[in-house]
N, C-alpha and C positions, 0 to 999 in steps of 0.2 A: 393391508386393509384392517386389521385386528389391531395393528398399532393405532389407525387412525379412528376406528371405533372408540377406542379407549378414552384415548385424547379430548376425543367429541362428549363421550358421559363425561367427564371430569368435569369438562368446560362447560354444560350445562350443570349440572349438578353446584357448582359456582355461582354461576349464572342466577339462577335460583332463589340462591340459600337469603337468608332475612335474619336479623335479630344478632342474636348471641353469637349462631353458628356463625353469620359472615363477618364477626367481629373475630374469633377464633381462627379461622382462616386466615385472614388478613396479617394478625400478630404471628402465627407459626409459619407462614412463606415468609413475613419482615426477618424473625428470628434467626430463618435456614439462610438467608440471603446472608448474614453476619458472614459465614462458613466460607465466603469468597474474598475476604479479606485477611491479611496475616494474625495469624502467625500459618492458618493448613492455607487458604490460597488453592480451597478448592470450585474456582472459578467458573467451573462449569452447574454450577448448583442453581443459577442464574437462569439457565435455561428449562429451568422448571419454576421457580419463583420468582420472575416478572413477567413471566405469559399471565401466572394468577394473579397478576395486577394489573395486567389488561383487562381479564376476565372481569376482575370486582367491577372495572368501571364500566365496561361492558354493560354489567347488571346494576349497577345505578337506576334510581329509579328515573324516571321519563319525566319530561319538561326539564328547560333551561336550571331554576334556582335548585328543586327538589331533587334532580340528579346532581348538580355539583356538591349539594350539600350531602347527601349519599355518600358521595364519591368522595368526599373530605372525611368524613369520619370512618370510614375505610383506608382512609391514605394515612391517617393517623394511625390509627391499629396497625398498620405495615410496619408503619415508621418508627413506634414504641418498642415492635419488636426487634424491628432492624437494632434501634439505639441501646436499648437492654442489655442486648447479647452482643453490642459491638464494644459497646464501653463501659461494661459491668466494672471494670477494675478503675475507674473514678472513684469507687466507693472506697478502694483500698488508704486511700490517703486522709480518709476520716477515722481510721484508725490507727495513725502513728501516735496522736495523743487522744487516744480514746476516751480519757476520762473528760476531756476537752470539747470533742467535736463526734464521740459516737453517736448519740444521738440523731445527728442528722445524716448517719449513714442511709437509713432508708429514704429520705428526701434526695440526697444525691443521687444514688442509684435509677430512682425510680423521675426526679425531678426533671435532672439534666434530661433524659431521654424523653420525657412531655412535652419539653419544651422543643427540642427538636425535630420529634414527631411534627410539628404545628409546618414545617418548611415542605415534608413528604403529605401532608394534607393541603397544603396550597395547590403544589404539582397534579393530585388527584385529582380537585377540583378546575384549576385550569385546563386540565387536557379534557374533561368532560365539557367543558364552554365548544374547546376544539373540534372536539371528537364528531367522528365522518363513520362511514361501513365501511367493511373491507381493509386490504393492508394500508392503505394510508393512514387509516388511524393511530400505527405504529410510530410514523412522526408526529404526530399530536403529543405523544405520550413522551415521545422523547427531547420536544421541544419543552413542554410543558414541568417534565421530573427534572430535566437538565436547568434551566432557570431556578426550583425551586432548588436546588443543590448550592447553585451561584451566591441566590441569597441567603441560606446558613451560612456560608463560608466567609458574609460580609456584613450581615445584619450584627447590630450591636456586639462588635466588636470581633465576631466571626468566630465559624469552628467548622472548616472543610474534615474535619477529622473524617475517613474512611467517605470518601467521596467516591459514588460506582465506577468512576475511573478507573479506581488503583485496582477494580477486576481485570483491570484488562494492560496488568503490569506483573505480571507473570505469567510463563518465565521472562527470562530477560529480553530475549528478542522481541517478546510482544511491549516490551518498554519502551521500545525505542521510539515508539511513535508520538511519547510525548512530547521527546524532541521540535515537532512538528507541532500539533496542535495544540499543545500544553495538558492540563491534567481537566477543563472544563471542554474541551474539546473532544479528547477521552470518553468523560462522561457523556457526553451527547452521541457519543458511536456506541458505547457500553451500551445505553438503555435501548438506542435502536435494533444493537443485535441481538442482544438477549431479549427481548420479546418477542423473536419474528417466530417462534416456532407456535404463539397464540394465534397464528392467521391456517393452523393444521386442523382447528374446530372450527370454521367459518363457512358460512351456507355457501353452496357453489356457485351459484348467482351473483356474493358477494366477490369474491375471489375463486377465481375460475382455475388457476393454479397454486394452489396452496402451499405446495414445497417449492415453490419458487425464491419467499421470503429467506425461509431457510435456508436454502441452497447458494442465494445471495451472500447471508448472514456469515456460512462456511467459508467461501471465497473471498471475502472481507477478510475475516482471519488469518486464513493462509498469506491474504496479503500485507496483513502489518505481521506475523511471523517473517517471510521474505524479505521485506524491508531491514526486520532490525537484524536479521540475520547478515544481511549483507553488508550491515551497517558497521557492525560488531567484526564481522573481519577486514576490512577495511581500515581498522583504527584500532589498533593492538596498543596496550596502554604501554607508554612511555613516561618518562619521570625526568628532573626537576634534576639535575646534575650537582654531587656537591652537598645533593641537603639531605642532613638524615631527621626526623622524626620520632620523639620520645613520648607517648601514650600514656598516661598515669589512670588506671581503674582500682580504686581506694577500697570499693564493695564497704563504704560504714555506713551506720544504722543511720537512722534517720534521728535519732532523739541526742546523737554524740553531733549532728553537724550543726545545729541550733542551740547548742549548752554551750556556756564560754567556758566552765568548770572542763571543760573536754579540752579545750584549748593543746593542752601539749602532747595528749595521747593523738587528735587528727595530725599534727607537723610530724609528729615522731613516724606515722603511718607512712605520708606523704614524703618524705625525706629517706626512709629506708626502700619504701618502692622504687622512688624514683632513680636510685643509686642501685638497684639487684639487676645485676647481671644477666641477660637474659640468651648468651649462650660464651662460647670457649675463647672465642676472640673479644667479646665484649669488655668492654670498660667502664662498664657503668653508666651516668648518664654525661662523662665528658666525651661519650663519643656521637652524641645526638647536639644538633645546632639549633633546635626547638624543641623544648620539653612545652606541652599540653596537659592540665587539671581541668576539670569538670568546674560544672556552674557552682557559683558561691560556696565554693567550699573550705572557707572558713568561718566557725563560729564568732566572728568577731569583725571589726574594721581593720585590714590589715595595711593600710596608711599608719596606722595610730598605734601598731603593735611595734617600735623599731627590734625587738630580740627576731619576734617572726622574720621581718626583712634580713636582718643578718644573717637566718639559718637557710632563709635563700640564696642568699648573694653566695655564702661559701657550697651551698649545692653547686651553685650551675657555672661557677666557675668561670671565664674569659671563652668569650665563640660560642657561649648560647644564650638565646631567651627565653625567659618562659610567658606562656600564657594560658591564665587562669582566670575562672572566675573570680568573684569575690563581692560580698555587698560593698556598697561606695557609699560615707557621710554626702550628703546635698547639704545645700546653705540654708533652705527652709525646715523649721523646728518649728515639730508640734506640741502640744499641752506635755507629751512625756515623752518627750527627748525629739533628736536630731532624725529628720526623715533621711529615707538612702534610695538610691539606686541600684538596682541588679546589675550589676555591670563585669565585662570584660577588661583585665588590664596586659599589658603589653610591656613586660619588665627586664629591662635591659641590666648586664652580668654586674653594673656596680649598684643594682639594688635603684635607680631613677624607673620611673613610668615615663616610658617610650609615647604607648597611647591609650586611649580610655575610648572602651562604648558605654552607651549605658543604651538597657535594654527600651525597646517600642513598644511591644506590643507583649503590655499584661497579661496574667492571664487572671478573669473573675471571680472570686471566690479566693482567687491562691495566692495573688499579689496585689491588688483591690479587690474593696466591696463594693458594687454598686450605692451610689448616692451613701456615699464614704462615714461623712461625719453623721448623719442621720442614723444610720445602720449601726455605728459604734457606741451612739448615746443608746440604743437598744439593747446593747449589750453582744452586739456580734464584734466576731471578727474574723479573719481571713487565717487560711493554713500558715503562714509563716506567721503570723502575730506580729507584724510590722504595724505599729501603730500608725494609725494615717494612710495605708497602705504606701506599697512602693513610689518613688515620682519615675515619670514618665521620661525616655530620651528625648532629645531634639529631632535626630535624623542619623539616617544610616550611609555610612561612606565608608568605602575600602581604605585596612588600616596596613601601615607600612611596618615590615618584620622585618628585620637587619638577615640577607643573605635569602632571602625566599620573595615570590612574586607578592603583587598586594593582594592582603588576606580581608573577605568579606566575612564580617562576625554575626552569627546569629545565637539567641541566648533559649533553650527549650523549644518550644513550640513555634517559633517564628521559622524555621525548619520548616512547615507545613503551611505554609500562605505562600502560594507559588505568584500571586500579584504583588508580592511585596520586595523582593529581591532582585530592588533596582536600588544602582548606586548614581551620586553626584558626581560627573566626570568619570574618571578613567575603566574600564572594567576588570574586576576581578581577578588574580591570577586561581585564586583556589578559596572554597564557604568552609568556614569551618562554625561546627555544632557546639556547645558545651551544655550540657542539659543534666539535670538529674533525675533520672526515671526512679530513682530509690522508694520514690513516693506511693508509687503500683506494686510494689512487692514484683513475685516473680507471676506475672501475669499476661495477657496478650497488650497490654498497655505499649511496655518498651518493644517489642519484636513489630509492632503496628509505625510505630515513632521513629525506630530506623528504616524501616521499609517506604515510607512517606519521603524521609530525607535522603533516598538511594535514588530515590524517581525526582527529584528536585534538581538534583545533579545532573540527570541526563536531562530534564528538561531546558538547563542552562547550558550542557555541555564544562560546565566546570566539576574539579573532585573537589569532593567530602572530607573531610578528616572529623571525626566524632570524640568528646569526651564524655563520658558518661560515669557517673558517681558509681551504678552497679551495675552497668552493664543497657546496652548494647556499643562498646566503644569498637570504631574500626577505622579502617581508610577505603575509600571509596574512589573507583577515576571516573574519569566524566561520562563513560558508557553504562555507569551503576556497579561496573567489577568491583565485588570485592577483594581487597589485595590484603587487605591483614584484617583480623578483628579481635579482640575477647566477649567469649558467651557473657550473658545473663547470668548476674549474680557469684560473682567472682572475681578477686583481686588480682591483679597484674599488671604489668606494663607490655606497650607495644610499641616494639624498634622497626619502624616504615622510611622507606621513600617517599616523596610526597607524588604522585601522578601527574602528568603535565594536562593543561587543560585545553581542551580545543578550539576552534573559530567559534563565533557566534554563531546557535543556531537558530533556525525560524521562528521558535518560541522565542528568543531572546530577543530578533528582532521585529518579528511582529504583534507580540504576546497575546491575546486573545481574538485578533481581527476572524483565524481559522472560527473559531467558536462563536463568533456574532454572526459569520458568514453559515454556517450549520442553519443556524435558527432562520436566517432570513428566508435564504431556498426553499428551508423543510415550508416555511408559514406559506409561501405563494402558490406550493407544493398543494398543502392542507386545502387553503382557500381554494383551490380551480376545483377541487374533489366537492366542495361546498356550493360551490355555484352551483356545480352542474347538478348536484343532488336538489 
């Protein structure tokens, strides 16, 4: 009773508040809400700040427009603070050439998160359109934040980054259920569960059993723990006979991978890592049939470099290949010089390209400008200073590796777009990541970036292999196990297995139907509460 007195001032005390104070509120539950995503993944923080986002809306002012719009600018103060304190370390990447781009440190910091705020004030104001008494209003809220989540992760050109899902993807068992639903599926359970403990301050007349929600919400849980629990031993990882795996984590600066003048101090790195011996039997790297380098990691075009290829070809020797990033010349040339692609290449032991990606899915700011030549006669330009920015791939299709299944390539952040990791024809034996987190320093950026890519894996059922400029590089099997890694910010190599991948799973073959099917229920759900009221 003392708990539930409490609960109930709080919740009116909320309920209440006006002005400043309920803008204050809203930005410090957004802020603490960060706290359930990695690097701490203390997920249960949730069940104290999204009840007070129930509440806020709750306390929306009365009528139709004048509460949604309430409810919106309280759903942006959530969302600012959620954004802030989730991806403060954007800002880190305006100061690798500071004298360059410091300036708009505080615009980044403070920008990107405005603007994504705008998707958690949609959500506020639509579940206030929805919103009913009593617990049904909990799917309002979770219909309503669940869509607004969908369209960040797709609106002009998308950023699912730290989507309420991934609360409820640790530990591992609780992962598994991606498998299943996918990661917007997720979120729409996430937001219903974590709010039910606001239905503990509701008039008894409104909800006549109050810890019911709760108690609901508890057995949900235990029940995707069970699942993946059971999931998880059932499907002990197994591996790829025959193939060993060679990890290259370089750990260089940020200002030596974009200087050509650096040119033979990066190969001399990458050539002595790649070749150190990593225990008593080792050999160096002719005992690996796939050596792995991180995205673009050379200062230069390395088609066009022939010494660069020769120091390769005498690396990797006969019975391996390697695959590396690398920027790629394009046939289209702008006012100063030859535009390029981001791309993956696939390079067989006499020094020939096997196969080529080039990457899809930019990212804004870092590899184009929005409304490109316009932006650059202003005098901007993008983090890599690619004049023209990047050009864009064609399409994504599984690339063939001499001695290992087909490999799906993803180039940084496409890692994190769980709708996009569909191939043309055949599927996947194994994704493999090349990204350079270097850009975030040592921050919750990279540890956020591999734990997105660990839940991508089980939501396909295929393994991860990661390269990563400083870290977070590892191997992954299709359950999210991690089997090998190197930390954050640190040079080494990593000698793996590759993990064998499993059947399609649900997500694979139904991809979001579980998540459109959520929404429809929860709405017919909403409406009968509406009628009858």
């Amino acid at each position: 009773m003392i708990l539930a007195g409490t609960i109930t001032r709080i919740a009116h005390a909320i309920l209440l508040a006006d002005g400043w104070r309920r803008a204050g509120i809203a930005l410090a539950a957004g802020a603490a809400s960060a706290l359930a995503m990695a690097p701490f993944n203390a997920w249960p923080i949730l069940f104290v700040t999204i009840p007070i986002a129930v509440w806020l809306i709750d306390g929306s002012a009365s009528g139709r427009w004048s509460g949604a719009w309430s409810a919106a600018i309280a759903g942006w103060c959530f969302g600012f603070g959620y954004f802030v304190a989730g991806v403060y370390w954007v800002g880190y990447a305006f100061l690798v050439d500071a004298k360059t781009f410091g300036w708009l440190l505080p615009v980044a910091v403070a920008g990107l998160p405005a603007y994504l705020a705008l998707y958690t004030a949609l959500g506020f104001a639509a579940a206030r359109f929805l919103w009913v008494r009593g617990p049904e209003r909990l799917f309002a809220f979770a219909i309503a934040m669940a869509c607004g989540e969908w369209l960040r992760g797709h609106m002009l050109t998308g950023f699912p980054w730290n989507a309420f899902g991934y609360a409820l993807t640790q530990p591992l068992p609780m992962a598994q259920s991606v498998s299943l639903v996918g990661i917007w599926g997720l979120t729409f359970l996430a937001l219903l569960i974590f709010a039910t403990p606001a239905t503990l301050a509701d008039d008894p007349v409104d909800t006549p059993r109050p810890y019911r929600p709760v108690a609901l919400a508890v057995v949900a849980l235990a029940g995707l723990f069970a699942f993946g629990a059971a999931r998880l031993s059932m499907h002990p990882t197994a591996y790829v006979k025959d193939l060993k795996l060679r990890i290259m984590q370089p750990n260089l600066q940020q200002d030596a991978r974009f200087n050509y003048s650096a040119k033979n101090e990066v190969m001399a790195r990458y050539l002595a890592l790649s070749d150190r011996a990593t225990g008593p039997q080792s050999n160096g790297v002719k005992d690996a049939n796939i050596l792995i380098w991180p995205e673009s990691a050379f200062p230069f075009f390395l088609t066009r470099e022939p010494d660069a290829l020769a120091q390769i070809v005498n690396l990797i020797k006969p019975g391996t290949s390697l695959i590396t990033g690398a920027v790629r010349p394009g046939n289209a040339t702008g006012a100063k010089g030859p535009r390029a692609y981001n791309s993956i290449y696939v390079i067989d032991p006499d020094g020939s390209i096997r196969g080529i990606y080039d990457k899809l899915h930019l990212v804004p700011f870092g590899e184009f400008l929005p409304f490109q030549n316009f932006m650059e006669r202003l005098g901007f330009q993008q983090l890599t200073k690619e004049v023209g920015g990047f050009l864009t791939g064609s399409r994504r299709r599984a690339m063939d590796v001499p001695g290992a299944p087909p490999m799906l390539p993803l180039i940084c952040y496409e890692a994190v777009f769980p709708d996009e990791v569909m191939t043309e024809g055949q599927r996947p034996g194994w994704l493999i990541n090349l990204t350079n987190d270097g850009w975030f320093g040592i921050s919750s950026g990279p540890y956020q970036h591999f734990h997105q890519a660990r839940v991508l894996a089980i939501a396909e059922g295929l393994p991860m292999v990661r390269a990563a400029n400083t870290g977070i590089s590892g191997v992954i099997d299709p359950l999210g196990r991690i089997t090998a890694s190197l930390p954050l910010g640190v040079e080494g190599v990593i000698d793996a297995s590759l993990p064998r991948a499993l059947g399609p799973t649900a997500f694979s073959h139904y991809r979001n139907t579980p998540f459109i099917l959520f929404l429809v229920v929860s709405l017919v759900f909403v409406g009968r509460r509406r009628f009858r009221v």
